[in-house]
C-alpha positions as CSV (number, residue, x, y, z in Angstrom):
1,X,-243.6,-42.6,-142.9
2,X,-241.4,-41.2,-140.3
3,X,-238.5,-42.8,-139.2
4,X,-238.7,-44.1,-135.7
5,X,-235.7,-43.8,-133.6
6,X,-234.7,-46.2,-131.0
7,X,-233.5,-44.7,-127.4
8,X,-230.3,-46.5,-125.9
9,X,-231.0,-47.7,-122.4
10,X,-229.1,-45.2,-120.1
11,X,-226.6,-47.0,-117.5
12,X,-225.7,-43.9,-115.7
13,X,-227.9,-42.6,-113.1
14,X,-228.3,-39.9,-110.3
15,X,-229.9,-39.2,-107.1
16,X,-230.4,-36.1,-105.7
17,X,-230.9,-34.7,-102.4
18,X,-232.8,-31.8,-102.4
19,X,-234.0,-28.9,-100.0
20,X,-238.2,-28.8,-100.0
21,X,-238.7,-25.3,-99.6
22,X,-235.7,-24.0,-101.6
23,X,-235.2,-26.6,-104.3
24,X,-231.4,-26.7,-104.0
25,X,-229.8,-29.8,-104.7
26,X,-227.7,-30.7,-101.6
27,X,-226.1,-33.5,-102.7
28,X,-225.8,-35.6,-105.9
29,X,-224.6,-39.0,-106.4
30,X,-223.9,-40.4,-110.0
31,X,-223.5,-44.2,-109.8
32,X,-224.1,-47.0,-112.9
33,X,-225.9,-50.4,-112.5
34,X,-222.2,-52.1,-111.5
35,X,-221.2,-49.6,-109.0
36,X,-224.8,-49.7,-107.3
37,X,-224.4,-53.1,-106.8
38,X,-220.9,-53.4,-105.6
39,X,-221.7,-51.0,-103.6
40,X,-224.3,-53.2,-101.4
41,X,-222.4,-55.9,-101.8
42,X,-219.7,-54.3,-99.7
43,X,-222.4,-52.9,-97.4
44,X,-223.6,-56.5,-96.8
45,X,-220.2,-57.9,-96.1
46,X,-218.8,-54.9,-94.0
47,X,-222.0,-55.3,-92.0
48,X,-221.8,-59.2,-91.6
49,X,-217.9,-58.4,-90.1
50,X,-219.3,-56.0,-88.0
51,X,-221.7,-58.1,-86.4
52,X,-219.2,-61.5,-86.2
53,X,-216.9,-59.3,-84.7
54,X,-219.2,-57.9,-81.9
55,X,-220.7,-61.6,-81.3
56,X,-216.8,-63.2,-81.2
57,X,-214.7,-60.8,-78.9
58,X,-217.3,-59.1,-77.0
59,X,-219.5,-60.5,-74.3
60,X,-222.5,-60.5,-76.4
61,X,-222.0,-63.6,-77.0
62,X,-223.1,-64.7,-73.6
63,X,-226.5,-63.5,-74.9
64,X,-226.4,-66.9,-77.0
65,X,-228.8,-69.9,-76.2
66,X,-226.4,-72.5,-75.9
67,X,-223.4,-70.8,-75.4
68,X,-221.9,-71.3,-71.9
69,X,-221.9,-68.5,-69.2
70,X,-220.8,-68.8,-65.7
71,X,-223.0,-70.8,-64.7
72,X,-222.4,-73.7,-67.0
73,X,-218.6,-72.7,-66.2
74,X,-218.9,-73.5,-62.8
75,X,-220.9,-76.6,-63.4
76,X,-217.9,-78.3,-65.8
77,X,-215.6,-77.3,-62.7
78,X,-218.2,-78.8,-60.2
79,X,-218.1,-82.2,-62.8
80,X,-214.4,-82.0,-62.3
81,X,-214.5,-82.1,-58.6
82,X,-217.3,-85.2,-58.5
83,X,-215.1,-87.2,-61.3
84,X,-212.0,-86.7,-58.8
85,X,-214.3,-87.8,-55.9
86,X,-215.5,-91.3,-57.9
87,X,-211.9,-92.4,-57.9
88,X,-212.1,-92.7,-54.4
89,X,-215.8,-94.4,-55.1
90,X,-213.6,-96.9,-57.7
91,X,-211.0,-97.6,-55.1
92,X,-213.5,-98.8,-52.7
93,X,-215.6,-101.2,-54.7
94,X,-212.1,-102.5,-55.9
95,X,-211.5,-103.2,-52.2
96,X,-214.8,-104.7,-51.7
97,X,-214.6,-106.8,-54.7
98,X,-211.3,-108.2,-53.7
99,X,-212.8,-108.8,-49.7
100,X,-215.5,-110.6,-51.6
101,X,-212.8,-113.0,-53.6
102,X,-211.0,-113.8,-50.2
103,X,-214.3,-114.7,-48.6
104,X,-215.5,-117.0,-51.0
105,X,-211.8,-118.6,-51.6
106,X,-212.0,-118.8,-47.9
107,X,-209.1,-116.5,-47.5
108,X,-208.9,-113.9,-44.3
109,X,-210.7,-111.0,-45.6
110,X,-209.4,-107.6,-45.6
111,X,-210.8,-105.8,-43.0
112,X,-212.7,-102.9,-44.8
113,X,-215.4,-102.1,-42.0
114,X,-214.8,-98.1,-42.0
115,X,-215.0,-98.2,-45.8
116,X,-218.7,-99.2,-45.5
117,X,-219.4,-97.2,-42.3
118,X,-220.6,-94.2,-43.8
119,X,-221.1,-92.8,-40.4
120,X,-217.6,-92.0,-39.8
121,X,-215.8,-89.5,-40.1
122,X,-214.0,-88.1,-43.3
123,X,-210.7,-88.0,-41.4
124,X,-210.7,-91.5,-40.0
125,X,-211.5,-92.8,-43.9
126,X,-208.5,-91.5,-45.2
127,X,-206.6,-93.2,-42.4
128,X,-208.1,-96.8,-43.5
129,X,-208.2,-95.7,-46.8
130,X,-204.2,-95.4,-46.5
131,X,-203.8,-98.7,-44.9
132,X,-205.8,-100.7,-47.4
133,X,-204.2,-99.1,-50.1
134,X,-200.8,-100.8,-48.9
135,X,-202.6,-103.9,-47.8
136,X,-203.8,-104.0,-51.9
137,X,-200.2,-103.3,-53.6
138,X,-198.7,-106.0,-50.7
139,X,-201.3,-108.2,-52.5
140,X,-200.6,-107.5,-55.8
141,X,-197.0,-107.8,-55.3
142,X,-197.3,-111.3,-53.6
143,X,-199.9,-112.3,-56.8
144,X,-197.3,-111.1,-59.5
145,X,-194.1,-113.2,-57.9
146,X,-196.6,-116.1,-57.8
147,X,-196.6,-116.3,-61.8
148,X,-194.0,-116.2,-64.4
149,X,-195.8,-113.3,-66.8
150,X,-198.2,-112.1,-64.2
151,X,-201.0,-112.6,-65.7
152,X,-203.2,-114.1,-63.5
153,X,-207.1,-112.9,-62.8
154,X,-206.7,-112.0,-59.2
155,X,-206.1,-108.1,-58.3
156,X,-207.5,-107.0,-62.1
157,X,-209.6,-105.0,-62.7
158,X,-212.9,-107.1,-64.5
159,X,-213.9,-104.1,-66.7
160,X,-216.5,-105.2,-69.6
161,X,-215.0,-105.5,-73.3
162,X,-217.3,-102.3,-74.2
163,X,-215.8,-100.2,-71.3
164,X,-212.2,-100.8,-72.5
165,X,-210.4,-98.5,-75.0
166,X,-208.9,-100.4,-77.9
167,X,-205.8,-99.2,-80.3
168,X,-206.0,-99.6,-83.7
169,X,-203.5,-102.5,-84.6
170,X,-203.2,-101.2,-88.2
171,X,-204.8,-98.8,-90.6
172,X,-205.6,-100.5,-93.9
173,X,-208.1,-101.5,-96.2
174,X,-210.6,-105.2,-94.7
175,X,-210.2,-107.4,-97.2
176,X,-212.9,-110.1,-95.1
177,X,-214.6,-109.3,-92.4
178,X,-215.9,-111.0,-89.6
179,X,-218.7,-113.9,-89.7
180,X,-218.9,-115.9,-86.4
181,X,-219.2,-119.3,-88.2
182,X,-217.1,-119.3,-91.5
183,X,-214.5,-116.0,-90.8
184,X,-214.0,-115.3,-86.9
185,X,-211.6,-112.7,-87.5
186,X,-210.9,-110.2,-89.5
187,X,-207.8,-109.3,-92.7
188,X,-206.7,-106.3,-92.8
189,X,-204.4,-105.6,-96.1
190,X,-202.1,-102.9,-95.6
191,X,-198.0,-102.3,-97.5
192,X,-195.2,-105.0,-96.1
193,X,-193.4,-103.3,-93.3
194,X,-196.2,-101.3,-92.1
195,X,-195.6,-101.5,-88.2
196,X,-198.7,-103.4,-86.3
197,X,-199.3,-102.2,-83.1
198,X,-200.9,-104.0,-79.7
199,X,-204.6,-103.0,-79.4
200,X,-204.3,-102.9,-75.4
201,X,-201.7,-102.8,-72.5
202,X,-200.7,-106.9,-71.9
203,X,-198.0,-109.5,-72.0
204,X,-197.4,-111.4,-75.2
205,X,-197.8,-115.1,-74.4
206,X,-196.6,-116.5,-77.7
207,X,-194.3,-115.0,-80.2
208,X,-192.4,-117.4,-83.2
209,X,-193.5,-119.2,-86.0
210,X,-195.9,-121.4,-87.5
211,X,-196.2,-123.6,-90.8
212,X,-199.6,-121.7,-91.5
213,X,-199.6,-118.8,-90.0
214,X,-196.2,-117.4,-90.5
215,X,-194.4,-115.3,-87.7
216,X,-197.5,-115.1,-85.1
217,X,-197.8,-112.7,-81.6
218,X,-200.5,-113.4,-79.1
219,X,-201.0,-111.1,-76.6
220,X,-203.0,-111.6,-73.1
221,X,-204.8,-108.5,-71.8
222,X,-206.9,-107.8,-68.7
223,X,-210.4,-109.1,-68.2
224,X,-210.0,-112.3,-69.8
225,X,-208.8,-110.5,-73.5
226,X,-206.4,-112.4,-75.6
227,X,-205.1,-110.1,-79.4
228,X,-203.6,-112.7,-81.9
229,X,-201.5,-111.5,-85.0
230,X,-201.1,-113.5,-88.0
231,X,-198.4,-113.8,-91.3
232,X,-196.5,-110.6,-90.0
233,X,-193.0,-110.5,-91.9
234,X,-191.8,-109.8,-88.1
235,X,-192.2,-109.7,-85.2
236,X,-190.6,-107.1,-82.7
237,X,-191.4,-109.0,-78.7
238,X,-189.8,-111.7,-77.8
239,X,-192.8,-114.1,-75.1
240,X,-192.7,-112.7,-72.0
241,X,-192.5,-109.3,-72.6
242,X,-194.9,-106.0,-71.2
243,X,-196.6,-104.1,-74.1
244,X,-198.2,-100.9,-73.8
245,X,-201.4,-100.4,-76.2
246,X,-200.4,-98.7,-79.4
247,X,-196.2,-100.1,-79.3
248,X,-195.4,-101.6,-82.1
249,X,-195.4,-105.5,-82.0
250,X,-194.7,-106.4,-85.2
251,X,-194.7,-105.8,-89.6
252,X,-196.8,-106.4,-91.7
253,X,-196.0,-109.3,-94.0
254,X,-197.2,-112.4,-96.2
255,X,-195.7,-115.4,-94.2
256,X,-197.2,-118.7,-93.8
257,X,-199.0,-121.3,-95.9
258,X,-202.6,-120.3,-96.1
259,X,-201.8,-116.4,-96.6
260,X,-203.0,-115.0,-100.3
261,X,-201.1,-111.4,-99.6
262,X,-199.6,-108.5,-97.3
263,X,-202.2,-108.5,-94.7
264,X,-202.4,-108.8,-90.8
265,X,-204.6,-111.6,-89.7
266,X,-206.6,-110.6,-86.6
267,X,-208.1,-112.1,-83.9
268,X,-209.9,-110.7,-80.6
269,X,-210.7,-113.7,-77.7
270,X,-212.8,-112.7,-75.2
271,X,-213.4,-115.0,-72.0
272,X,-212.7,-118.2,-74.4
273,X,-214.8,-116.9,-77.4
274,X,-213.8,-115.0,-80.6
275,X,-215.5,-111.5,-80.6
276,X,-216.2,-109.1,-83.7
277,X,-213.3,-106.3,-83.4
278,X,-215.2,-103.8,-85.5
279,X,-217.6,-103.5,-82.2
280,X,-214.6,-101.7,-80.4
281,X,-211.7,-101.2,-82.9
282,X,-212.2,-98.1,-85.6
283,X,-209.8,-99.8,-88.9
């Protein structure tokens, strides 16, 4: 019985290019199984630069759904122009608001007549629009002699709590969240010394210390907003002073009777009632 001899798989191949008529080869390629495929794999990728080149700096691009052309270009500029336009819109409802005050308080009213004429003429506007402007910073002037830390609701600004933009006092870990009947407030644990910083532009109103609460900063803020700061090891204001939102107010600390650890103890008032931070503050 014959022996039967086993063929080794070949792993080196050729192609061949060759003239029809003539039969002469034209050109030959030898290649094995790993250089045939590292060969399209650097096809692929060469190709895939190619075409993420041509898309990225050449206007091609514009060809994109989605992708903004002029048109959308001039639109953003056109957005620009209306947004700078609506402070003007804001300026005169302020006014309004404030004629509105006087009158009920039975005050003399401001007199805004060409503001709600919209008849007249864009030139005459800005001339009233000038005069009322002064008439409005006479008024707040006169308003923040009247009271010590000028804090009083006349000549604000009554935006909603959702429309303000909050600071984040301190970035740490909640150790108890907020429930409206046991835990109106929320801990916040973070290292002693880490600097706490006031959530919104306002006056603090109380700053020293207390049995339970350790060194304590409450803060009032527009539209009827009051920030309160609990066990910090201490505090950097001294009552009376103007904060801007994100200064630093105070550190971190673990003073006070009823505190278990370094944590900030914090509080959000809103027009007399405790409100859930994590609605408007990201910890």
């Amino acid at each position: 019985m014959a022996n039967r001899t086993r063929e080794k798989k070949s792993n080196s191949f050729r192609l061949a290019f060759m003239d029809d008529k003539t039969h002469k080869q034209l050109v030959t390629l030898h290649f094995t199984r790993t250089s045939f495929f590292i060969t399209i794999i650097t096809i692929f990728v060469v190709l895939c630069a190619a075409i993420y080149s041509v898309i990225a700096y050449t206007p091609v691009k514009t060809f994109i759904p989605g992708y903004p052309d002029a048109r959308s270009k001039r639109a953003a500029i056109q957005n620009v122009i209306t947004i700078d336009s609506l402070e003007r819109v804001i300026l005169r409802w302020e006014l309004y608001s404030e004629n509105l005050r006087r009158a009920i308080e039975g005050e003399e009213p401001l007199k805004i007549d060409s503001l709600i004429n919209a008849a007249g003429s864009y030139a005459d506007k800005d001339i009233d629009m000038e005069a009322l402007v002064r008439q409005d910073s006479l008024l707040r002037q006169h308003v923040r002699e009247e009271e010590q830390f000028g804090i009083s609701q006349r000549g604000r600004r009554d935006l909603p709590i959702e429309g303000m933009h909050f600071f984040t006092p301190l970035k740490g870990v909640i150790s108890q969240g907020y429930d409206p009947a046991i835990h109106p407030y929320m801990d916040i644990t973070a290292p002693a010394g880490t600097v706490v910083k006031a959530t919104l532009d306002g006056t603090v109103i109380f700053a020293g210390w207390n049995d339970e609460t350790g060194y304590t900063i409450h803060l009032q803020h527009d539209g009827d907003i009051v920030s309160i700061y609990k066990h910090n090891e201490k505090i950097l204001k001294n009552t009376g002073d103007k904060v801007t939102a994100g200064s630093p107010i105070a550190l971190v600390g673990s003073t006070g009777e009823l505190t278990t650890g370094e944590h900030l103890h914090f509080e959000l008032w809103h027009k007399g009632e405790t409100v859930d931070p994590s609605l408007y503050i990201k910890f």
